[in-house]
C-alpha positions in Angstrom: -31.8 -4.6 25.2 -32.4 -1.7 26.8 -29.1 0.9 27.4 -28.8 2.6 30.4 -30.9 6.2 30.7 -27.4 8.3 30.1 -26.5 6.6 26.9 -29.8 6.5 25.3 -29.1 9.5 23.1 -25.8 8.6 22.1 -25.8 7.6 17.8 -24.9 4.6 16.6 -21.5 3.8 15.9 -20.1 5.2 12.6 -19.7 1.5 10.6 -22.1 -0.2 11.5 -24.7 2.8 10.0 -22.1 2.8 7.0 -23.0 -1.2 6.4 -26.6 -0.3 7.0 -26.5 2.5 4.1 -24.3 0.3 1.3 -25.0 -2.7 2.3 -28.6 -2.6 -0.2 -26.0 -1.2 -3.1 -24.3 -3.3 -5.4 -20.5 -1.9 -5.7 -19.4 -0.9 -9.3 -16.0 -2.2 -9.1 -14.0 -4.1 -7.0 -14.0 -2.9 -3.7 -11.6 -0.2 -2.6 -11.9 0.8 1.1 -11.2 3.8 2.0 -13.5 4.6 5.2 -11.4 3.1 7.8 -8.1 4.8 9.3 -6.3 0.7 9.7 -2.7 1.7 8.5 -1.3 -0.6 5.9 2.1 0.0 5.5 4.6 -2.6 6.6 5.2 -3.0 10.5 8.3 -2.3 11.9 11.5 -4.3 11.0 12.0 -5.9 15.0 8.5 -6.7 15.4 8.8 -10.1 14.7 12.2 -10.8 16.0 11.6 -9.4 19.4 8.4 -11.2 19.8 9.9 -14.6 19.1 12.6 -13.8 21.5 10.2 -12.7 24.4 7.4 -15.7 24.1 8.0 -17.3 27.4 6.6 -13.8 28.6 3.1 -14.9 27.8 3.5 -17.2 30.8 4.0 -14.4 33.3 0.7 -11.7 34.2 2.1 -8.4 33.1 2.9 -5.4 35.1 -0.6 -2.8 35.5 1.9 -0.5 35.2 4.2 -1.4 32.5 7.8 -2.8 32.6 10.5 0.0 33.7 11.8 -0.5 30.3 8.5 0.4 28.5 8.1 3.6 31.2 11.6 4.6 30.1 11.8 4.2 26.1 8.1 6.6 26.1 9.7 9.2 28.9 13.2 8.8 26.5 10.5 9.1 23.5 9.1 12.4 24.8 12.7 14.3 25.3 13.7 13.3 22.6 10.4 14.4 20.6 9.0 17.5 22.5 11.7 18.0 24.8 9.5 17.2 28.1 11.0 15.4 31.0 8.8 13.1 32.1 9.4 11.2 35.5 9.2 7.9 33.7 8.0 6.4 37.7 5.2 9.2 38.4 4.2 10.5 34.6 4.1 8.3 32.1 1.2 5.1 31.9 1.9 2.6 29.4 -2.1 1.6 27.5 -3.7 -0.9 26.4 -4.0 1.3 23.2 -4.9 5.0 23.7 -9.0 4.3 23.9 -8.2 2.7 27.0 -6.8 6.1 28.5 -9.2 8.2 26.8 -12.0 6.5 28.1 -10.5 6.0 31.8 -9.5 9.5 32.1 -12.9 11.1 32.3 -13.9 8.2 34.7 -10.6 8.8 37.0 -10.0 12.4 36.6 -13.8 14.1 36.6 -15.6 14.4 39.3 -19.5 13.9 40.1 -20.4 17.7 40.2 -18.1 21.4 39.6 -19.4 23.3 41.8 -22.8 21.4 42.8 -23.6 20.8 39.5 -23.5 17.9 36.7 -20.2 18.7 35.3 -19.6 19.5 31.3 -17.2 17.9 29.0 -16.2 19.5 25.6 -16.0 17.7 22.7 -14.4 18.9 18.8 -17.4 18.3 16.9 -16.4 16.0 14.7 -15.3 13.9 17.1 -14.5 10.4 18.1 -16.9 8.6 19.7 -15.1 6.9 22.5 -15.0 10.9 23.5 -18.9 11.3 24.6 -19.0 7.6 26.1 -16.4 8.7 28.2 -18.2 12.1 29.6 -21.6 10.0 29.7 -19.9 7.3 31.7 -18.7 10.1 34.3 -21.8 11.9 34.6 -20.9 14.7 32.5 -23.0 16.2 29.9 -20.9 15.9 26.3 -21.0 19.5 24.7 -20.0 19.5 20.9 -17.7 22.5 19.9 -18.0 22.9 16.0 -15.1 22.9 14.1 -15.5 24.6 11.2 -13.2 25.6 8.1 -14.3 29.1 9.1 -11.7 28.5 11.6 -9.8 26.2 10.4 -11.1 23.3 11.6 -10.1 23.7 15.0 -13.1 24.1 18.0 -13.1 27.5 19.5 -13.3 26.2 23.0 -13.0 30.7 24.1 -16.5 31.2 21.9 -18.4 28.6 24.7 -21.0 30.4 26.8 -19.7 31.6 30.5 -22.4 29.1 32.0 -20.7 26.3 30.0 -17.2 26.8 30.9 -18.1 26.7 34.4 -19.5 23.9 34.4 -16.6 22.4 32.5 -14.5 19.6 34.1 -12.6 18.8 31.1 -11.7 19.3 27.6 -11.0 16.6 24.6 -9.1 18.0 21.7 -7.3 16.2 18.8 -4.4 17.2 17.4 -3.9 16.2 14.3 -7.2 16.4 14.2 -9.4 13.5 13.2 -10.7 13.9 10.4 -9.6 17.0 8.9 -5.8 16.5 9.3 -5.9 20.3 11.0 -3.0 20.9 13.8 -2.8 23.6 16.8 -0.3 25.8 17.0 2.0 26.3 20.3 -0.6 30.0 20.3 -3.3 27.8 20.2 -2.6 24.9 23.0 -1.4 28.2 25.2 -4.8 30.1 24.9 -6.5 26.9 25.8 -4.5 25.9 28.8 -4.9 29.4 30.0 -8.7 29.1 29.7 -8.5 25.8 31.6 -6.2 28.3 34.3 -9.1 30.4 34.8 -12.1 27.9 34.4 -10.0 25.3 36.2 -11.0 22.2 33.8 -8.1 19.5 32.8 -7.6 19.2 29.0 -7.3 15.7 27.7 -4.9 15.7 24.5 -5.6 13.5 21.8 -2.2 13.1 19.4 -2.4 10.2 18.2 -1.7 11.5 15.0 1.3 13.3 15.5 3.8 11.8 13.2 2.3 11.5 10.4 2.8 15.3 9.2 3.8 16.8 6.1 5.9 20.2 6.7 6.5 20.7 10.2 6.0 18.4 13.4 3.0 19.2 15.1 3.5 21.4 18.4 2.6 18.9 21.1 0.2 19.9 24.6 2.6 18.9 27.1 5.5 21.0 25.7 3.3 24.2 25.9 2.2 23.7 29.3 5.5 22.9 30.9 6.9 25.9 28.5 4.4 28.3 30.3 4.8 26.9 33.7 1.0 25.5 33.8 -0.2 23.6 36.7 1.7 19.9 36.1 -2.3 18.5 36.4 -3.8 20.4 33.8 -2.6 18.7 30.7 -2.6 14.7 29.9 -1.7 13.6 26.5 -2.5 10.3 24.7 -0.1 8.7 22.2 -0.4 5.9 20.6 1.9 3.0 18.1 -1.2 2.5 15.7 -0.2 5.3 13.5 3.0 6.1 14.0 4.1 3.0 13.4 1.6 1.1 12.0 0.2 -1.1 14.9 -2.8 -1.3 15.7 -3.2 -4.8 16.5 -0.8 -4.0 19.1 -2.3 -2.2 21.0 0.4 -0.2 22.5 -0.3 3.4 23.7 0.3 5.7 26.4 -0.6 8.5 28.5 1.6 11.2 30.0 1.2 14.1 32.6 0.9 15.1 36.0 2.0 12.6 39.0 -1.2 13.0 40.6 -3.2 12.9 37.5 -1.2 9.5 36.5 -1.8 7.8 39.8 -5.8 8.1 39.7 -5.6 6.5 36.4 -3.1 3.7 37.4 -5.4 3.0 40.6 -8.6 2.6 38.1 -6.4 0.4 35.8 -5.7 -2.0 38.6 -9.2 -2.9 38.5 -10.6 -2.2 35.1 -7.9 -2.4 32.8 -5.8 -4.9 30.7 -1.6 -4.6 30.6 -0.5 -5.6 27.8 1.2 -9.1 27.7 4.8 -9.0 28.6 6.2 -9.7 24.8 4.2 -6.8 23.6 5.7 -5.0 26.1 8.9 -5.4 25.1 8.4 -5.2 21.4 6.8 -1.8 22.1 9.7 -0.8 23.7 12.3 -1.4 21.0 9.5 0.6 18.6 9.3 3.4 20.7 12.8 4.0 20.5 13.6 3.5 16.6 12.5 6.3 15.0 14.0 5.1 11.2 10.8 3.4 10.2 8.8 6.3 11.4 10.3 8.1 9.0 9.7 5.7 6.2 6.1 5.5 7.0 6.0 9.6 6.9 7.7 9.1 3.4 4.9 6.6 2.1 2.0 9.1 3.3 3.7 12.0 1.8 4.0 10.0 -1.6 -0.5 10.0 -1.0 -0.8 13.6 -0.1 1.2 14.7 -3.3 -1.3 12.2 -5.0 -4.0 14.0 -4.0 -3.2 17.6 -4.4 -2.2 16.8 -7.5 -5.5 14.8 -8.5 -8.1 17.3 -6.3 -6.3 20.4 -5.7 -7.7 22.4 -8.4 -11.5 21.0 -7.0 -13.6 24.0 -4.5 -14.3 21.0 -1.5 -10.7 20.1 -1.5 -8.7 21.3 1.6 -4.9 20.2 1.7 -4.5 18.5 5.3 -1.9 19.3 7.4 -1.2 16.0 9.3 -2.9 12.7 9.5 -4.1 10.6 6.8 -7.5 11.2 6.0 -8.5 14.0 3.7 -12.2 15.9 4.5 -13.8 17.4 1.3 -16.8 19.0 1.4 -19.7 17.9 -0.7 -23.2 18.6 -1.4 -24.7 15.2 0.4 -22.4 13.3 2.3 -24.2 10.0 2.1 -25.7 10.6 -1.4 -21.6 11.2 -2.5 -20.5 7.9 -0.6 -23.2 5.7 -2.0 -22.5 7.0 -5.6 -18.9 6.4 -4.7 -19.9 2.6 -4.0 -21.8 1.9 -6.2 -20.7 3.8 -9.7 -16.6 2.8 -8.6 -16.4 0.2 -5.7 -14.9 2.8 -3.4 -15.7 3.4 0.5 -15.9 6.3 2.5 -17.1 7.4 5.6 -19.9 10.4 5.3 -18.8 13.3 7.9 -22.0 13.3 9.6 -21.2 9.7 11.0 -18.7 11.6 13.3 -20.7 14.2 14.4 -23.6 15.8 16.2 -26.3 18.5 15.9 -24.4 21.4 17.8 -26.3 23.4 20.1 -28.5 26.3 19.5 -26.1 28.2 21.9 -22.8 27.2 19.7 -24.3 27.9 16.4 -26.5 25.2 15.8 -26.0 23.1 12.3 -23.8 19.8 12.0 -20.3 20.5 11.3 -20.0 17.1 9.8 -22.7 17.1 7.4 -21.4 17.7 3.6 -18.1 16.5 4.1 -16.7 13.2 3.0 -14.1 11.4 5.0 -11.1 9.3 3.3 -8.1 7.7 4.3 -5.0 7.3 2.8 -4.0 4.3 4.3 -3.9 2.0 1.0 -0.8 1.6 -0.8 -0.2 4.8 -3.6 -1.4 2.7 -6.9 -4.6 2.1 -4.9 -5.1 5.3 -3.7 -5.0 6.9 -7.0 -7.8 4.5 -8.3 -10.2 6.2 -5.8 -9.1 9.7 -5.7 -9.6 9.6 -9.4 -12.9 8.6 -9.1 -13.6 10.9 -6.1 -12.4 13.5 -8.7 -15.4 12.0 -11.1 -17.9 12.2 -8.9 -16.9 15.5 -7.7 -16.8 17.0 -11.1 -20.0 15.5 -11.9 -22.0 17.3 -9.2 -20.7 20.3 -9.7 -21.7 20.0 -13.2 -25.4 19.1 -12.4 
């Protein structure tokens, strides 16, 4: 099958090339995934009881835009989280998970040309995927901004050529970022949006990760903007159930921001996009207003960090994440590591240059993925200390060689 012209560069997706490369291997224990971010901690306590109770709303076709109810537990969500009032009517979308909005937005919200020419679209290099799919789907050319330890992990959008940011119709960023658990400060969303001011792009805020955080919560997008009086259209964040609360299958997300900004996205969802059904709905709702089991589930992650300081902190390639649950340790060979990993212990992880590309000659050049090892800590604690042990084995062992 041949792909259209505009997605013929794009790599392949990072699992299916992680099958391709262990596939041929033999694992050396029982198998201990930890590639995949697919939380496993229990689901919320009213899940189930609020499902049974709404069944008879699979019968009905669900609202595009989500039930009042749903619009007004994420707006109550966001006060009570970041302190933003959001119109719950004009500024908040309930998603079909956040991929949905993260995709959509670059086909709502950028336009055919800046300025009479193909419009750009930055990209944190890592990245995920459903990022440059996005941009290619609009037109846009994807430009991967390294993020490199150098600066801690976090893309210096500032350091892109002049040409570039002219060019630039929008900005993705993740924060907490995925992989390396690094988080922006208020200092940091504030210098971006006020490069967006003068470059006039829209930034597309990725936080799907945000309560899953070890000291502090993260400082969210939307707060700093409406703190520095930016431009209501500037900022859209995403936000999501999967982590926070440990539904993915779900599929409940959202995305906030300005009215106008809200109401391009609705109008594309009327015709490309898929409400969730009416029970899921109202589960969602009682979830996004409970915040005791978030709180548990933070507990259970910070149990696994402590693990893992603990077991790798002393190692060179180990850097403590901030938020998240994946840790990213640099290696010598990222897919030499995670086939040893496989086959010597039965353990899976993803290699970093699966979620990343060759950055441009004009950004630095190299691939900010390549010799780091991704691994989530989404298995339960006795688990997760069978594989960071062994991570610690194989780690040792190179750097004896």
């Amino acid at each position: 099958m041949q792909y259209p012209q505009r997605f013929s560069g794009l790599p392949e997706y990072a699992f299916p090339r992680l099958r391709a490369l262990l596939d041929p291997l033999t694992p050396g224990a029982e198998p201990l995934p930890m590639s995949i971010g697919e939380p496993m901690h229990p689901v919320p306590p009213m899940l189930a009881e609020v499902l049974a109770a709404s069944a008879a709303g699979y019968a009905k076709y669900p609202p595009n835009e989500g039930t009042p109810e749903l619009r007004g537990a994420i707006a109550a969500w966001l006060a009570r989280r970041y302190g933003v009032e959001a119109d719950a009517e004009r500024e908040v979308l309930p998603l079909n998970g956040t991929r949905e909005g993260l995709f959509a937005a670059c086909v709502a919200l950028v336009a055919e040309e800046k300025d009479g020419q193909r419009p750009v679209v930055l990209l944190p290099n890592p990245f995920y995927q459903c990022y440059a799919v996005a941009a290619l789907t609009a037109g846009a050319e994807p430009v991967y901004v390294p993020a490199l330890a150098e600066n801690g992990f976090l893309p210096d959008f500032a350091s892109v050529p002049a040409d570039l940011l002219a060019r630039t119709a929008a900005v993705y960023m993740c924060s907490p970022a995925n992989p390396q658990g690094a988080v922006a400060s208020g200092e940091y969303w504030a210098d971006l949006i006020r490069l967006a001011d003068t470059h006039d792009f829209r930034i597309f805020a990725d936080e799907c990760y945000s309560e899953i955080w070890r000291s502090a919560p993260p400082t969210g997008a939307l707060e700093v903007a409406r703190g520095i009086g930016a431009d209501p259209e500037r900022v859209t964040v995403f936000h999501s159930l999967s982590k926070r609360s440990n539904l993915p299958g779900l599929r409940s997300g959202f995305c906030a921001g300005g009215p106008r900004s809200i109401a391009a996205m609705k109008q594309l969802r009327s015709y490309a996009g898929a409400p969730l059904p009416l029970p899921a709905q109202m589960a969602a709702t009682a979830i996004w207003s409970d915040e005791a089991h978030v709180e548990a589930n933070r507990a259970l992650y910070a149990e696994k960090f402590a693990l893992a300081d603990r077991v790798l902190g002393d190692l060179p390639g180990y850097t403590p994440p901030e938020a998240g649950f994946f840790l990213w340790i640099a290696v010598r060979d990222d897919e030499e590591m995670t086939m040893r990993l496989w086959s010597r212990h039965g353990v899976k992880v993803l290699p970093g240059s699966y979620l990343s590309r060759p950055t441009d000659a004009r950004l630095g050049g190299g691939d900010p993925g390549r010799g780091y090892i991704r691994v989530a800590l989404v298995a339960p604690a006795d688990v997760v200390m069978r594989g960071l042990e062994a991570i610690r084995a194989e780690l040792e062992a190179e750097d004896a060689a």
